[in-house]
C-alpha positions in Angstrom: 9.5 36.3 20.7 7.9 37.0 24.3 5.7 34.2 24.8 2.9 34.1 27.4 1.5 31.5 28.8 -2.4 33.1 29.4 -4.3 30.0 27.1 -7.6 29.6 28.8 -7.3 25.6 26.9 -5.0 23.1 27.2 -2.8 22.9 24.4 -4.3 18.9 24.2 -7.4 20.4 23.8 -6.9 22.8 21.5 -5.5 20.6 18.9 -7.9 18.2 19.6 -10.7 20.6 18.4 -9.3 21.4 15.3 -8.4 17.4 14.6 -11.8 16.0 16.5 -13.7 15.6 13.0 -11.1 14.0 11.1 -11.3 11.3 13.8 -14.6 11.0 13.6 -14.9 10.3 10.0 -11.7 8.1 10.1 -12.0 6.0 13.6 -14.9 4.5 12.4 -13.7 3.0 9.4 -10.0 2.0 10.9 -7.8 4.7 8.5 -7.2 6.7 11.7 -3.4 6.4 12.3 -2.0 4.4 15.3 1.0 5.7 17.7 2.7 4.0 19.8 0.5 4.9 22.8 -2.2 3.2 21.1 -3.5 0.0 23.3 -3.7 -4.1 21.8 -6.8 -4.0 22.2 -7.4 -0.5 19.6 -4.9 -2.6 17.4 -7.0 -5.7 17.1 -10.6 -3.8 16.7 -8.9 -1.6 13.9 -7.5 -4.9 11.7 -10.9 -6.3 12.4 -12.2 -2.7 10.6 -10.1 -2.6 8.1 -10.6 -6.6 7.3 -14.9 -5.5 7.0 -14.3 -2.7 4.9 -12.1 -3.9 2.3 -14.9 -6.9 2.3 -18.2 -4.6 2.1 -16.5 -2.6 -0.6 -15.4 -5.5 -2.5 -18.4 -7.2 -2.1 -19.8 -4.3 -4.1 -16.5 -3.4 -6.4 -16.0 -7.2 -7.9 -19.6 -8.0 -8.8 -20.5 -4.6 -10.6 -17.2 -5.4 -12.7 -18.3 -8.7 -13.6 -21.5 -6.9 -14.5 -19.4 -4.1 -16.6 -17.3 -6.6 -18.0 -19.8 -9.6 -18.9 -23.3 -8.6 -19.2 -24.4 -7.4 -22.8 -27.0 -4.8 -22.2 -27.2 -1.5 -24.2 -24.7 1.1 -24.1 -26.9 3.6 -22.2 -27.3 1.1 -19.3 -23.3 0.5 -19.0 -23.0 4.3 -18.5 -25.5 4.4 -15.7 -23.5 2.0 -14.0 -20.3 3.3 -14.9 -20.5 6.7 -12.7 -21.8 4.1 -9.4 -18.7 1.6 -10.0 -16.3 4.7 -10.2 -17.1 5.9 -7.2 -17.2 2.6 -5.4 -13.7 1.8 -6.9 -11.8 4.5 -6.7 -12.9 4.9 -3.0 -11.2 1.7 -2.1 -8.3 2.9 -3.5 -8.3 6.4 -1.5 -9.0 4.1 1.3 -5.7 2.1 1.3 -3.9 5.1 0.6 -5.5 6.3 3.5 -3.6 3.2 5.3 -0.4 3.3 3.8 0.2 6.5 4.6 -0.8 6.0 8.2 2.7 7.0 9.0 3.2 10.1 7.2 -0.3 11.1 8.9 0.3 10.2 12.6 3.4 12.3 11.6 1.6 15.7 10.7 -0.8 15.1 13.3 2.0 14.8 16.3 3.2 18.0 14.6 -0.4 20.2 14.6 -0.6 19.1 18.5 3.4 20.2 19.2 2.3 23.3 17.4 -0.2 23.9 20.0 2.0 23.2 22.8 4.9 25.7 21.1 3.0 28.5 20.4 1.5 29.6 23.7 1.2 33.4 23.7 -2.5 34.2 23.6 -2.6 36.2 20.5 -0.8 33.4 18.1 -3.1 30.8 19.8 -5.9 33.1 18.7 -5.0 33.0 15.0 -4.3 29.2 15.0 -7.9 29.1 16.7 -9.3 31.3 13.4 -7.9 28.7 10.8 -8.6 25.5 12.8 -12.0 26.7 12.9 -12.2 27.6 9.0 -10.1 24.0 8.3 -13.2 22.4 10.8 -15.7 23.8 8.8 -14.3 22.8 5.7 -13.8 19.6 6.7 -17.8 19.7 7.9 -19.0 20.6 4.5 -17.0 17.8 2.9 -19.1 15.4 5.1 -22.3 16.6 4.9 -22.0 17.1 1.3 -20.4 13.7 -0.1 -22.5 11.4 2.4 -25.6 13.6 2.2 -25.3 12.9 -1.6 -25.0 9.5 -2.5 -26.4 7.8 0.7 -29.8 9.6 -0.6 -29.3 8.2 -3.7 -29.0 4.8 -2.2 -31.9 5.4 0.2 -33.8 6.7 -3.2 -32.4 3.7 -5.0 -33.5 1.4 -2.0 -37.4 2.8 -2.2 -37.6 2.7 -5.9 -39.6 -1.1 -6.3 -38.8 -3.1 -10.1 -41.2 -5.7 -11.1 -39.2 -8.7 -12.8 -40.3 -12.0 -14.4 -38.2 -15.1 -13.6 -40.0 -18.1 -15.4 -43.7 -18.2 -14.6 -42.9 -15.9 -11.2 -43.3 -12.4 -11.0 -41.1 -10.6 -8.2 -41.0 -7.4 -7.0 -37.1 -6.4 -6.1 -35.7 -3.0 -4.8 -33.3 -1.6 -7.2 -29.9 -1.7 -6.1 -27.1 1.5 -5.8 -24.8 -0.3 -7.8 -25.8 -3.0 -10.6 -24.4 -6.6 -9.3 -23.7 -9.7 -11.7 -26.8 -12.0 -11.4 -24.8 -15.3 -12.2 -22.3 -14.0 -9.5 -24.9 -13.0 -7.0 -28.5 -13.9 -7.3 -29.4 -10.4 -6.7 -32.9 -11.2 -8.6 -34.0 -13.0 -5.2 -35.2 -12.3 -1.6 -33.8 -12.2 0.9 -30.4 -11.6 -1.0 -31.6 -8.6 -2.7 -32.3 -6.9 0.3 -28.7 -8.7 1.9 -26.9 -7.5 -0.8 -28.6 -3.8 -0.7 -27.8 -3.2 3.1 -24.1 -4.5 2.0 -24.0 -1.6 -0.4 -25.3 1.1 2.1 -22.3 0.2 4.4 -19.5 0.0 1.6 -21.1 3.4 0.6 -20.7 4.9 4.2 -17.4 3.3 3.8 -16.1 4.7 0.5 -17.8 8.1 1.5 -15.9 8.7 4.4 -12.8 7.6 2.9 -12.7 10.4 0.4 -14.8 12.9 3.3 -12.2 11.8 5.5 -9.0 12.4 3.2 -10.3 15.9 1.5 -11.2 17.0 5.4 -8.0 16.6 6.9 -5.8 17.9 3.6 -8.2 21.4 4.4 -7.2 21.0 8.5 -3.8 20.4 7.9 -3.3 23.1 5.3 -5.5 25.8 7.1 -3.3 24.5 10.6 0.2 25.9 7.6 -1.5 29.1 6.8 -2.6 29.4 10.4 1.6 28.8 10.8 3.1 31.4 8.5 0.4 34.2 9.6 1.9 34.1 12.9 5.5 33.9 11.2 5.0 37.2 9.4 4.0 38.4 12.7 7.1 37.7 14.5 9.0 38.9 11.3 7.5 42.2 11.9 7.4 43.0 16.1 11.1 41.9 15.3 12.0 44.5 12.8 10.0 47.4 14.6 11.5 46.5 18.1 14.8 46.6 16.2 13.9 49.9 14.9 13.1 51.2 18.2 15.8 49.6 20.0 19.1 49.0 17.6 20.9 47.3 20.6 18.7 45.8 22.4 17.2 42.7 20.5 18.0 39.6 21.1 20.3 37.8 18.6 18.5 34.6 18.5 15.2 35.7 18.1 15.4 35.9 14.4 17.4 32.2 14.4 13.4 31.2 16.2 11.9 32.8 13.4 14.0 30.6 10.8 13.9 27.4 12.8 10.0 28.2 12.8 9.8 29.0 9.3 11.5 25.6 8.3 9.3 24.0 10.6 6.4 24.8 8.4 7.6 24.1 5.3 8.6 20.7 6.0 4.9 20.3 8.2 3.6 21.4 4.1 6.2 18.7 2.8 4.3 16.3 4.8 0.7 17.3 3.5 2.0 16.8 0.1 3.1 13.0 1.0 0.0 12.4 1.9 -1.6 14.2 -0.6 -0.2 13.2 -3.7 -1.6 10.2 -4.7 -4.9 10.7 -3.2 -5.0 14.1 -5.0 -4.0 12.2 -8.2 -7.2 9.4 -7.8 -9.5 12.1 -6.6 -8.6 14.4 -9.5 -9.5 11.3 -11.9 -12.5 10.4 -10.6 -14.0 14.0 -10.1 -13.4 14.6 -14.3 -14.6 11.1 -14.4 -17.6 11.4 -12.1 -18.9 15.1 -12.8 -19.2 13.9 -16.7 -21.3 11.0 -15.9 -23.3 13.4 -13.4 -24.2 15.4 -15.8 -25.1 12.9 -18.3 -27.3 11.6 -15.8 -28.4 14.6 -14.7 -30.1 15.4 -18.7 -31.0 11.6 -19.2 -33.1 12.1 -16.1 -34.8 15.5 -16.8 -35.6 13.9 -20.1 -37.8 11.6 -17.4 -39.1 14.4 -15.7 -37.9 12.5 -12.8 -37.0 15.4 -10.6 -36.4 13.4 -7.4 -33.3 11.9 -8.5 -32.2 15.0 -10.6 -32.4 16.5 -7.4 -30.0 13.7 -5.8 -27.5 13.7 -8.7 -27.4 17.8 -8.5 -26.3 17.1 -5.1 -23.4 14.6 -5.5 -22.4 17.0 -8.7 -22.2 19.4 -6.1 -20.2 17.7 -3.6 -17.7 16.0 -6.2 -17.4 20.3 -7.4 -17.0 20.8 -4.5 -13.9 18.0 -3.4 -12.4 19.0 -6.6 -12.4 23.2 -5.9 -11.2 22.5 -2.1 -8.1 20.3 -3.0 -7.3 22.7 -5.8 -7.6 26.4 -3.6 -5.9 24.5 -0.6 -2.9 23.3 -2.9 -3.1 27.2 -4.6 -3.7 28.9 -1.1 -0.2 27.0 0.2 1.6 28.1 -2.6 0.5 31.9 -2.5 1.3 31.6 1.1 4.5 30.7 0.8 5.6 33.2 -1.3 4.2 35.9 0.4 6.4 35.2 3.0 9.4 36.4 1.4 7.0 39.4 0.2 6.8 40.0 3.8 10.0 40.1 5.0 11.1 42.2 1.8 8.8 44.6 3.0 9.9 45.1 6.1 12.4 47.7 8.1 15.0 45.3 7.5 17.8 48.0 6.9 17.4 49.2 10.7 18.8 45.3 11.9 22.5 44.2 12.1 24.0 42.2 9.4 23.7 39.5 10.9 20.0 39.6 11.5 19.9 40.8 7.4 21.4 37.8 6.1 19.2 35.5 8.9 16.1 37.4 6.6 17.5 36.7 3.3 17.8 32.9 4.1 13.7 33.0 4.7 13.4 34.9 1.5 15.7 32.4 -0.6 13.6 30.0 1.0 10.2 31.2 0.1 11.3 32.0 -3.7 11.8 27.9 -4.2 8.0 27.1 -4.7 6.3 24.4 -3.0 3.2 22.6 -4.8 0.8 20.4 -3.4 0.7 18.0 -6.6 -1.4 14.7 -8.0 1.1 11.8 -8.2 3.6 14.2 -8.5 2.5 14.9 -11.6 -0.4 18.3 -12.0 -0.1 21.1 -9.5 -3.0 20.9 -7.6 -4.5 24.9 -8.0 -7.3 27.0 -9.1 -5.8 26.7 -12.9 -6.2 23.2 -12.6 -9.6 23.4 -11.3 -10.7 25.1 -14.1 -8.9 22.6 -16.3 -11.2 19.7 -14.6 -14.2 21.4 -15.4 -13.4 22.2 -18.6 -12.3 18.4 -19.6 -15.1 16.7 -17.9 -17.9 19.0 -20.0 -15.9 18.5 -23.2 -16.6 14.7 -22.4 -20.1 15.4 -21.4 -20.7 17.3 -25.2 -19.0 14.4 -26.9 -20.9 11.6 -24.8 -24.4 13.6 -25.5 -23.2 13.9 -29.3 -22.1 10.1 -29.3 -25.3 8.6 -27.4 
């Protein structure tokens, strides 16, 4: 391929657009991957991080378990604390995941910004720029939606006043996000009532932008693949027609570019997938888990006529739909894109180019016949099929929880 060198960007400041939100939800909460460039000092403040998180979400994880677990209140009150605990809990986990796999990111990451330094002609830089842009926005709506959602429900929560008795004392407490243990944490008095709310607003920031963070940079990555293979098919076909036009002329190694490119992407998609996989797999879980309870709450609540907080819970429904649909069509939309790779070069001119060149093309379409999936804990192939599976199971458990409660 001719390459020209006309960006009107740095290639640094390219790929730091289409990465800039993705380190803005992950910085702050330490699960942005080190390199080796990265300073002591970064290193110290991001173990201090980590070490607050894991406490803030704790704090809140271990004394609505002890609440699950010990406290003997009716069936009806366990389930409204259930969906809270879930999310709380399972956003730990995607958070360490989010650390262990440190590696594996900092990996794609180095390779998104190489990409940009690679491809420099002007009009491959201009369809990376369209699918950065459409991965940016995804990764946007992700934010707004899941934080939007349950830190109004915890600001709700916050202004919503109970009236207890303790003894011959009456006190007026705030009701908390997530139901603590009294005997653990005497959530019944002030000021730790209020303590122990702020505590919960944090860990709820913290556990948001976990699962923000890992959905958002699974859509930049993948849309930075697709972004990848569209220019591919490009090369494939200015290669065949120049061939066409000019049997003798073409330069041998070009198509060897276009393989070494084409692997290049696939193992780039092998990397998404190993840091994917088990935060697919928890995510998958807790959006059957979460979008039952939702809508549990959801009816309990218009029951109430308390619109306010139907209206909250509509919105986190929405935004765990949401998660759910934009893991699934990115897993799908890397698959499809795959294969219609091989499609491509099938389609081509291919019988105007030496043998040589022919059997260079039939490697990329061997290639693109072995499917790759973007799957939960290696387990369920993350795609629109398995979407609709989700929805499906989590309002057969909503039907049988209405029928059973």
């Amino acid at each position: 391929m001719t390459e020209f060198t006309t960006a009107e960007d740095s290639p640094h400041s390219l790929s730091d657009y289409s990465l800039q939100l993705n380190r803005w939800f992950l910085k702050p909460i330490g699960a942005w991957p080190l390199s080796a460039s990265t300073s002591r000092l970064e290193k110290i403040v991001s173990m201090i991080l980590n070490f607050l998180c894991y406490f803030f979400v704790l704090f809140t994880v271990i004394p609505c378990l002890f609440y699950l677990w010990l406290e003997d209140e009716i069936v009806a009150v366990k389930l409204k604390t259930l969906g809270p605990f879930s999310h709380w809990f399972i956003g730990g986990i995607n958070y360490t995941t989010l650390l262990l796999r440190g590696k594996e990111m900092h990996s794609c990451i180095k390779h998104v910004q190489n990409d940009w330094k690679i491809i420099t002609r002007k009009e491959d830089q201009k369809v990376m720029m369209k699918y950065a842009k459409i991965g940016r926005c995804t990764a946007a709506f992700c934010a707004a939606f899941m934080q939007g959602g349950v830190l109004s429900h915890c600001t709700i929560s916050a202004f919503t006043k109970e009236i207890i008795e303790v003894g011959n004392e009456t006190r007026t407490l705030r009701v908390l996000p997530c139901i603590s243990y009294k005997k653990l944490i005497p959530v019944d008095t002030n000021p730790t009532n209020a303590i122990v709310l702020a505590t919960q607003f944090v860990s709820g920031f913290i556990v948001n932008s976990s699962a923000a963070g890992a959905v958002s940079i699974a859509a930049v990555f993948a849309a930075h693949a697709c972004g990848q293979l569209s220019i591919m098919t490009t090369w494939v076909n200015e290669f065949v027609t120049r061939s066409k036009n000019r049997n003798s002329n073409v330069r041998l190694n070009e198509v060897g570019k276009i393989v070494e490119h084409h692997l290049r992407v696939l193992s780039f998609i092998t990397g998404i997938e190993n840091v994917m996989t088990e935060i697919c797999f928890m995510e998958l879980f807790k959006c059957t888990l979460n979008i039952c309870m939702l809508g549990y709450y959801i009816l309990t609540e218009l029951q109430a006529h308390n619109l306010q907080i139907t209206a909250v819970y509509s919105v986190i429904l929405c935004s765990m739909i949401f998660n759910i649909f934009i893991i699934c069509y990115i897993g799908d939309t890397l698959t499809e894109k795959c294969k219609n790779v091989g499609d491509t070069v099938y389609m081509t001119n291919w019988h105007y180019l030496p043998y040589k060149d022919v059997l260079d093309l039939i490697q990329i379409i061997l290639r693109s016949s072995m499917v790759i999936k973007i799957t939960a804990g290696k387990l369920v192939h993350m795609s629109i099929f398995t979407f609709g599976n989700v929805m499906k199971t989590a309002f057969a458990y909503l039907n049988l929880l209405r029928q059973m409660t």
